[in-house]
C-alpha positions in Angstrom: 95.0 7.2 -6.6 93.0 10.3 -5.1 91.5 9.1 -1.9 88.8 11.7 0.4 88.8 10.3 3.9 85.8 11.9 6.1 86.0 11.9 10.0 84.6 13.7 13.3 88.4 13.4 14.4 91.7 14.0 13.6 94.8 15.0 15.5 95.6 17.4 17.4 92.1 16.9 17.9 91.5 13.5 19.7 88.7 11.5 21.2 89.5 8.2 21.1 91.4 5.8 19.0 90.3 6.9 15.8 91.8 9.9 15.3 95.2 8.4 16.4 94.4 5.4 14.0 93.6 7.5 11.2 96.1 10.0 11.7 98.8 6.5 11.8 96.8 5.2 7.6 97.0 8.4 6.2 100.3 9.0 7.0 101.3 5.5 5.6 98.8 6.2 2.5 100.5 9.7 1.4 103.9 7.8 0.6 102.0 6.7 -2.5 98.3 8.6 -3.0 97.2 11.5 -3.2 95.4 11.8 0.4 92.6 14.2 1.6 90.6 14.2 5.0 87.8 16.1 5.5 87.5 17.2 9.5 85.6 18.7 12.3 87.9 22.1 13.0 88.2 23.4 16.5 89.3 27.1 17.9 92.8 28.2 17.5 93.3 25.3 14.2 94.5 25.7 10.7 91.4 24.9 8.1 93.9 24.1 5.3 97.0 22.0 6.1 99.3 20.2 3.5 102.1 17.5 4.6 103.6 16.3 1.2 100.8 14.9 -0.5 98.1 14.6 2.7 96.1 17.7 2.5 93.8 18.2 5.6 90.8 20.5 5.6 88.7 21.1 8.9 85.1 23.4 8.7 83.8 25.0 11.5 82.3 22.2 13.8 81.4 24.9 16.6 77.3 23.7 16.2 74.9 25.1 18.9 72.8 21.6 19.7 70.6 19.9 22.9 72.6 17.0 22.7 75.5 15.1 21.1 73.0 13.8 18.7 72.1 16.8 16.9 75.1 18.1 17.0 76.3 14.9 14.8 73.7 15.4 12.3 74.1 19.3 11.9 78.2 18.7 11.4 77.4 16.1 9.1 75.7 19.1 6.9 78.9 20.9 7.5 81.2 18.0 6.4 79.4 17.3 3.1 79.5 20.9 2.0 83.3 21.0 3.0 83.6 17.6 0.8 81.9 19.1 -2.2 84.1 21.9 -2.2 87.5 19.8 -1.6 86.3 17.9 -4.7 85.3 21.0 -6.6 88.6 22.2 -6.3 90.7 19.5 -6.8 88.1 16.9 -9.3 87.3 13.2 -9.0 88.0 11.5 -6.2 88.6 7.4 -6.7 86.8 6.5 -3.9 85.8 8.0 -0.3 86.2 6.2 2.7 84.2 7.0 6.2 85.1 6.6 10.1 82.4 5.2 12.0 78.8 7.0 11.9 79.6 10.3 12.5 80.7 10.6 9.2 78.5 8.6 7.3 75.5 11.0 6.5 78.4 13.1 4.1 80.4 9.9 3.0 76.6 8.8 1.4 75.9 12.3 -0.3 79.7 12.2 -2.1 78.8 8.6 -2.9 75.3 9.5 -4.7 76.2 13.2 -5.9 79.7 11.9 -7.6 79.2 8.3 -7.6 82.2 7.3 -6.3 82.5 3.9 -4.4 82.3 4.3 -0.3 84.7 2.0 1.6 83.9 2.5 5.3 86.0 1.6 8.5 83.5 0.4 11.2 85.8 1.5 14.2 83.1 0.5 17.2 79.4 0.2 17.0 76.8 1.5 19.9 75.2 -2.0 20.5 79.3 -2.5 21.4 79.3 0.4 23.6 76.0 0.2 25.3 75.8 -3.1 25.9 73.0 -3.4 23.8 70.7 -1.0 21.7 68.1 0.1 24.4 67.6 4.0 24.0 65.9 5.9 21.3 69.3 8.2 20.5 71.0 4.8 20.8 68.3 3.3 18.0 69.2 6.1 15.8 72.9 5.5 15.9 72.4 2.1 15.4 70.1 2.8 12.2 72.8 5.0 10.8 75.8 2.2 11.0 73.5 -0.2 9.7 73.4 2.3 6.9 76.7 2.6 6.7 77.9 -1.2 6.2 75.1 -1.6 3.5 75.7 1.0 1.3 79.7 0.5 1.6 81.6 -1.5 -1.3 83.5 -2.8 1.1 83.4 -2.7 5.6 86.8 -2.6 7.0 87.3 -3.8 10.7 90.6 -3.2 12.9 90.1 -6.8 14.6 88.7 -10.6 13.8 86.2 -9.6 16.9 85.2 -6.6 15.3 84.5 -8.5 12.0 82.3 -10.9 13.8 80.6 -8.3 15.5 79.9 -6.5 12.1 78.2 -9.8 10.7 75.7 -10.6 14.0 74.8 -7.1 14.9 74.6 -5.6 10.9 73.3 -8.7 9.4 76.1 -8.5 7.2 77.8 -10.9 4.8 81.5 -12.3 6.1 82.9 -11.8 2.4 82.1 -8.3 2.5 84.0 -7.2 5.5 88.2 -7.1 5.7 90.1 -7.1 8.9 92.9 -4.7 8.6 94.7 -4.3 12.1 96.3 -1.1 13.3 99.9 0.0 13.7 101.6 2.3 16.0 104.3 5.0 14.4 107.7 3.5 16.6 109.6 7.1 15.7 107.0 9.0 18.5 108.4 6.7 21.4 112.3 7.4 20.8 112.7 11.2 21.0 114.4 12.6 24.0 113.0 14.1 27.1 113.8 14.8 30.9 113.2 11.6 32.4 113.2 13.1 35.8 111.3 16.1 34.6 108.3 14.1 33.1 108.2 11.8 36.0 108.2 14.7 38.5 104.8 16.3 37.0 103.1 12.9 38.0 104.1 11.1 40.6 107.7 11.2 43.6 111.0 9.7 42.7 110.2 7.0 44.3 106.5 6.0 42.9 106.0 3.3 40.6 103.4 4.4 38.2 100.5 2.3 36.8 99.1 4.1 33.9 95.7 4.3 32.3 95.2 6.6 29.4 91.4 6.2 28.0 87.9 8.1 28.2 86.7 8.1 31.3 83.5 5.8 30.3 82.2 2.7 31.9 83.5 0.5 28.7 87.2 1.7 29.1 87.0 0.3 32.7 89.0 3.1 35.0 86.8 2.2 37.6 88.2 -2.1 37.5 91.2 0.2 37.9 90.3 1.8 41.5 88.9 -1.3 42.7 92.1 -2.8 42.1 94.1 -0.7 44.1 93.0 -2.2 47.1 94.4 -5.6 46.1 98.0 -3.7 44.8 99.0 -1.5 47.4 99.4 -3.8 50.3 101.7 -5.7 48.2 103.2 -2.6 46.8 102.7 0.7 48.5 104.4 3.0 46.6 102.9 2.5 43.6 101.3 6.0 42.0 98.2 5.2 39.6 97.8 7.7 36.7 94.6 7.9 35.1 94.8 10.0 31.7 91.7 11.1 29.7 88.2 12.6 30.1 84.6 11.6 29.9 81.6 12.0 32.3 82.5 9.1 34.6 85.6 11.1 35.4 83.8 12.5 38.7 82.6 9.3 39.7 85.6 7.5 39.2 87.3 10.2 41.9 84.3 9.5 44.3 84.9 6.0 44.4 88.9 6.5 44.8 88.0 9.1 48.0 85.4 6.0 49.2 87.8 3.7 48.8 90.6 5.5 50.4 92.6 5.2 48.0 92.3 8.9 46.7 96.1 10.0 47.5 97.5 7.2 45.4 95.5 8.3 42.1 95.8 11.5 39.6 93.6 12.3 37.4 95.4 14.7 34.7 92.7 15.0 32.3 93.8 15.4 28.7 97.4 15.6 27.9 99.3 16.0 24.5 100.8 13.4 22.6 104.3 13.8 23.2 103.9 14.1 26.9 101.7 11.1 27.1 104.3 9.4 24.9 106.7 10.1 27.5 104.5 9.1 30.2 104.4 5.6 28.4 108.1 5.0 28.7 108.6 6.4 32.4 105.2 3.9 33.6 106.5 1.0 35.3 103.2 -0.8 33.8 100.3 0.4 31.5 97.2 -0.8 32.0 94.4 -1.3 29.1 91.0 -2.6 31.4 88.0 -2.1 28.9 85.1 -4.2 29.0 84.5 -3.4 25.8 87.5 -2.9 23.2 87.3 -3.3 19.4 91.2 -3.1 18.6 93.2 -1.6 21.8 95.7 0.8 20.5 97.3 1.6 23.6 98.3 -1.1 24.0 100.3 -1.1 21.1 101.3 1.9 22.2 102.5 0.7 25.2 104.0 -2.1 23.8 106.0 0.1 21.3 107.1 2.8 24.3 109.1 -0.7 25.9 106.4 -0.9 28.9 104.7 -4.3 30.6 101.3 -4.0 29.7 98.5 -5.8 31.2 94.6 -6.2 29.2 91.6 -7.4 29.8 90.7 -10.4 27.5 88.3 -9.5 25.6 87.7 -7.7 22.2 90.5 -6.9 20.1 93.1 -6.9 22.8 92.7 -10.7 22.7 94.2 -11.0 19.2 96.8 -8.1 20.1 98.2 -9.9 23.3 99.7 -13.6 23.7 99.2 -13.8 27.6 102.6 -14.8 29.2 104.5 -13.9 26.1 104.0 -10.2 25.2 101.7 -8.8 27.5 99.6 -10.3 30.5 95.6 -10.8 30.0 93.2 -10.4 32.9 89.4 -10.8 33.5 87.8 -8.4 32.0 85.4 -6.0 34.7 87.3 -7.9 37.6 89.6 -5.5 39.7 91.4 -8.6 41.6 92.3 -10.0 38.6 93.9 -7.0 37.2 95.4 -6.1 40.6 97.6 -10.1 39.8 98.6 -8.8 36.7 99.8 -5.6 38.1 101.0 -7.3 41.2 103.1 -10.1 38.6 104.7 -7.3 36.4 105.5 -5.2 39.5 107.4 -8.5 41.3 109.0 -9.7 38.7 111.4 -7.4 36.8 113.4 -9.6 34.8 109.8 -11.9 33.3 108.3 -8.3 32.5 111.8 -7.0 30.5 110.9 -10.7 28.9 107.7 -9.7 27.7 108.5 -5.9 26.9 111.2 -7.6 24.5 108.8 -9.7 22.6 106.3 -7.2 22.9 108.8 -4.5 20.7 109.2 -7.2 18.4 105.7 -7.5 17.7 105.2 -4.1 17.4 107.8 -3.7 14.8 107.3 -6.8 12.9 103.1 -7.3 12.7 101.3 -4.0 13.8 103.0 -0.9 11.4 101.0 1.7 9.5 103.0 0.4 6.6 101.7 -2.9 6.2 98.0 -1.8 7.0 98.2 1.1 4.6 99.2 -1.9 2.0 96.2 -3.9 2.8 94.4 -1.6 2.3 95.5 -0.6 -1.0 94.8 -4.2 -1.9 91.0 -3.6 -1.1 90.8 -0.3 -3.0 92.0 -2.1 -6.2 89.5 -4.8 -5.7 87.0 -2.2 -5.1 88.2 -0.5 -8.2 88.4 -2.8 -10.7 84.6 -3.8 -9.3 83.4 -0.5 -9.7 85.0 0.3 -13.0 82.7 -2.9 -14.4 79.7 -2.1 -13.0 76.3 -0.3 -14.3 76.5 1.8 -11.4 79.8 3.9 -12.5 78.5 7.1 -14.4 78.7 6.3 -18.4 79.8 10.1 -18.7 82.0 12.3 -16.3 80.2 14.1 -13.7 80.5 18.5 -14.6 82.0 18.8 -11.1 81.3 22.3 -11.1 77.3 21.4 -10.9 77.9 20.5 -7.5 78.1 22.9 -4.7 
């Protein structure tokens, strides 16, 4: 099978979850398939790489635009004339499957110039995000998802919430959509590093680090975070709180800390590669996952897989990936003292957290891998396959690929 995957984002470049979650399918898909992604290139990267059979190819992204919203819909020119040429070069494709909106004005030019069937992964949506759909930009984002689920064969979801979501806020038939959870590669949490080392570029010997590791936007909730220092450190005063990521709240976030005075006990790194972050994960005395809003959660599972207490909010996705008291502990979602309990429980109580950091592995290893989702969802290409290859809609004769440019 000859698969063309199109998204914004793909590591080493990362933005959120998807590229990590992408990066994690892929990987598991090339064991079998002949796997390409089509990507969003960025200074200093390769446009051609090849691991095995996983070719990646990345265009110049580097768009002047006003906003982020023109800028999606100029790279999305970009993508589809990096896509033609990827299936100029190496022929029919069996089916292309888009990441989110960003990629879906491209993923419906393949589908109509080369009628192939689109599968699409619906990763987050913007009524999610926002709350609500209650901005113009916002309307148009919301338009093109819509898009998206309806002209896919099939919608793919990382999470039961996610699948409802899909339904109320697309419109969109339950027997259409598939939930296919995420995984987390275990091999990235057991190289070897300076334990010492690591710990000494974030906090003293003798800190206890809380981490956070998300954008800096009001739906990943670093700000529940700050507020529930106040209701952590009298109980635990040498505890160092690492918030990793960017975004535009990031500013605001360090006001608050300085109003709060609480500023000495937090660090803001910014962005930080992979295997640093994964050896963050493993030197944190807790990692902390409090978004308000949260399709899936994987870091969580990261966490979980790096052998760290974690403590969620309970909402989204993160519900169905944490059993409170048994792998993980779950909080209130947007409500600092209740995430400063779960902090404060983990912190207090070594020998429940090495409880739950055992089941936690377990879990990791036994329901959320790359291998089992990349088998899923080879069972919904087949079923999309053998739909397609009895339908009116499949071309009588092959498409002259070399009419397309």
């Amino acid at each position: 099978m000859r698969i063309l995957h199109l998204s914004w984002e793909f590591p080493p470049k990362k933005i959120g979850g998807l590229a990590t979650a992408l990066h994690g399918l892929v990987g598991a898909q090339a064991q079998k398939h002949e796997v390409h992604v089509v990507t969003c290139g960025f200074d200093g990267c390769k446009p051609y790489e090849r691991k095995g059979k996983l070719h990646i190819h990345r265009f110049d992204s580097n768009i002047p635009s006003k906003d982020f919203l023109s800028w999606a819909l100029s790279m999305n020119m970009y993508m589809k004339m990096s896509a033609a040429d990827v299936i100029n070069k190496y022929g029919k494709f069996d089916l292309v499957h888009a990441h989110d909106w960003l990629s879906a004005l491209a993923a419906f030019f393949v589908k109509y110039t080369y009628r192939v069937p689109l599968v699409s992964t619906i990763h987050s949506t913007e009524h999610g995000r926002r709350q609500g759909v209650h901005e113009s930009y916002q309307r148009v984002i919301h338009d093109v998802e819509s898009k998206l689920v309806y002209e896919s064969w099939r919608v793919i979801t990382c999470s039961h919430f996610m699948k409802y979501q899909v339904m109320d806020v697309f419109n969109c038939p339950g027997d259409k959509i598939d939930v296919v959870g995420n995984g987390v590669l275990l091999e990235q949490f057991t190289e070897e590093f300076n334990w010492e080392e690591v710990k000494s570029r974030f906090a003293l010997p003798h800190e206890r680090i809380i981490l956070f590791v998300g954008r800096m936007v009001p739906e990943k909730g670093c700000d529940v975070l700050v507020g529930a220092a106040r209701f952590v450190l009298p109980h635990h005063p040498n505890v160092k709180f690492i918030c990793v990521g960017s975004g535009y709240m990031r500013d605001k976030y360090l006001d608050d800390s300085r109003f709060l005075g609480v500023h000495d006990k937090f660090y803001f790194p910014g962005y930080i590669d992979d295997r640093t972050l994964h050896a963050l994960m493993r030197v944190a005395d807790a990692v902390v996952v409090p978004s308000r809003y949260e399709p899936f959660g994987i870091v969580a599972l990261e966490a979980m897989a790096a052998r760290t207490p974690v403590v969620v909010s309970d909402t989204g996705g993160l519900s169905e990936v944490v059993e409170h008291d048994k792998d993980g502990l779950k909080v209130w979602a947007g409500h600092s003292e209740s995430l400063a309990w779960g902090i404060n429980r983990v912190l207090g109580d070594h020998g429940h957290s090495q409880w739950l950091v055992s089941n936690a592995f377990e879990k990791v290893k036994t329901v959320f891998n790359w291998k089992m989702a990349a088998g899923k969802t080879d069972e919904i290409y087949t079923r999309v396959l053998s739909e397609y290859h009895v339908n009116r809609w499949k071309p009588k004769i092959p498409i002259d690929m070399s009419s397309h440019s």
